[in-house]
C-alpha positions as CSV (number, residue, x, y, z in Angstrom):
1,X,13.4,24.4,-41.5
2,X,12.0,25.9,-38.5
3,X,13.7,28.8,-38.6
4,X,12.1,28.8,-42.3
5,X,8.7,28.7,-40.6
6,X,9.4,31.6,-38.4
7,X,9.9,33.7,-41.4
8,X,7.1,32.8,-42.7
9,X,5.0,34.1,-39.8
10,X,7.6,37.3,-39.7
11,X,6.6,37.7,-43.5
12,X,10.1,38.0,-44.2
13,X,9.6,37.0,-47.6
14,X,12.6,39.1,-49.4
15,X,14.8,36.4,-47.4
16,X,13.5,33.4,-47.7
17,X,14.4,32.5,-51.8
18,X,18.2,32.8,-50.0
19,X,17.1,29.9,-47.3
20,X,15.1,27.9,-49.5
21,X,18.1,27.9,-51.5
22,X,20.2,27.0,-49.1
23,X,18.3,24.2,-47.5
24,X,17.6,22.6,-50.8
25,X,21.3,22.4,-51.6
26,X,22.5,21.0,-47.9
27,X,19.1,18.4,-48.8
28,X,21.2,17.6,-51.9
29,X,24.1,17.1,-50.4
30,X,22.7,14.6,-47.5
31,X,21.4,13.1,-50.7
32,X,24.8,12.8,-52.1
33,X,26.3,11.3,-49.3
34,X,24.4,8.5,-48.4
35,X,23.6,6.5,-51.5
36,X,22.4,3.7,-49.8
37,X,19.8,5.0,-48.3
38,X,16.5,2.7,-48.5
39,X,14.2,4.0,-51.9
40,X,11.9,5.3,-49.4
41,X,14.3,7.7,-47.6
42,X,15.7,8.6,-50.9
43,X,12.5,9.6,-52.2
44,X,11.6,11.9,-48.5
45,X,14.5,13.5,-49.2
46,X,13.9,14.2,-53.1
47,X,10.2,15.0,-52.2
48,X,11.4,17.8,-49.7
49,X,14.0,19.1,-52.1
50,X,10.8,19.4,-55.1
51,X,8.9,20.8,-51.8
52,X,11.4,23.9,-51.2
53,X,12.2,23.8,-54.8
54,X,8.5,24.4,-55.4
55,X,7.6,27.1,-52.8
56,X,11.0,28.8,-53.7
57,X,9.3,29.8,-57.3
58,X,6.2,30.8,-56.0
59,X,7.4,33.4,-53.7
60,X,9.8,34.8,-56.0
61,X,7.2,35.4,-58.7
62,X,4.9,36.7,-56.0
63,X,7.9,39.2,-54.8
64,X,8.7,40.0,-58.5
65,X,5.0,40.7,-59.5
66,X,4.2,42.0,-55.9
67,X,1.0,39.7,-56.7
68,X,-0.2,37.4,-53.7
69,X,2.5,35.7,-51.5
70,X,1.5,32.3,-50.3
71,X,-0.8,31.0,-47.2
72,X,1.9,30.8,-44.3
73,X,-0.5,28.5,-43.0
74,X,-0.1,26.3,-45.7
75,X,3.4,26.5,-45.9
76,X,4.2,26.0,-42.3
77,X,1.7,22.7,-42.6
78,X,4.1,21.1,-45.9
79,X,7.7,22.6,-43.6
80,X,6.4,20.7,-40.6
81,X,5.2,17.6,-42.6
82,X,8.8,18.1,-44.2
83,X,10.3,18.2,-40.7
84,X,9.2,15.0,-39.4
85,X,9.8,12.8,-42.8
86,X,13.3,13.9,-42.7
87,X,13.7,13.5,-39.2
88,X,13.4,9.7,-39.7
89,X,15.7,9.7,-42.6
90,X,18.8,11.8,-40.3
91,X,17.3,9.2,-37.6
92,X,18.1,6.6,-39.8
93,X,21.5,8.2,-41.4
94,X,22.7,7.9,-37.5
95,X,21.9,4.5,-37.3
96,X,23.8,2.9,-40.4
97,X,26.6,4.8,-39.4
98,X,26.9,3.5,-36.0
99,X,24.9,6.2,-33.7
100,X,22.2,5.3,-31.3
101,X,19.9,7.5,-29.5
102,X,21.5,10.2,-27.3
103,X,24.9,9.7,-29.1
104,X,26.1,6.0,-27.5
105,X,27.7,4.2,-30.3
106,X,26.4,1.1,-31.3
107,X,27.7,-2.3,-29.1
108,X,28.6,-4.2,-32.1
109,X,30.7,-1.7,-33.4
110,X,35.0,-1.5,-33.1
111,X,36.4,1.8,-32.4
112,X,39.9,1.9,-33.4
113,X,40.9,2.2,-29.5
114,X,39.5,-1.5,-29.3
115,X,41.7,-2.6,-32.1
């Protein structure tokens, strides 16, 4: 996503559908994976798939009318915004699955050297 943004301000519009794209499927498939996720970091991660789903279509009609590309203003404000609710759902992600800050495993958990 932040290397989104820096296209943005590059106006590098021709390749940004291709990483919209992209991002929205890995989204998908972080999604896919965790299930359980709580409702409200299902719905982040659904908002900021509709999000780069949504900004995808503008700037390919803009490109394929050569009418008015977006604000990049504006579009860097909803990436960033995007950034930090998904932050808290990967933040999150670590957690159930055993990862603390800065990587230590969680105390409660058996590795299968403890076994």
């Amino acid at each position: 996503m932040e290397e989104i943004k820096r296209l943005h301000r590059a106006a590098a519009w021709a390749i940004l559908p291709d990483r919209y794209s992209s991002l929205r499927r890995m989204l998908i498939s972080i999604r896919s994976a965790n299930p359980r996720l709580p409702d409200d970091h299902q719905a982040s991660l659904q908002s900021a798939i509709q999000h780069f789903s949504d900004i995808e279509r503008k700037v390919e009609r803009a490109l394929a009318s050569q009418g008015t590309l977006p604000n990049v203003a504006k579009l860097n404000e909803i990436v960033s915004g995007q950034i930090d609710k998904l932050n808290e759902v990967l933040t999150a992600i670590k957690q159930d699955v055993g990862i603390e800050n800065y990587g230590r495993k969680k105390a409660n958990s058996i590795s299968p050297t403890t076994e």
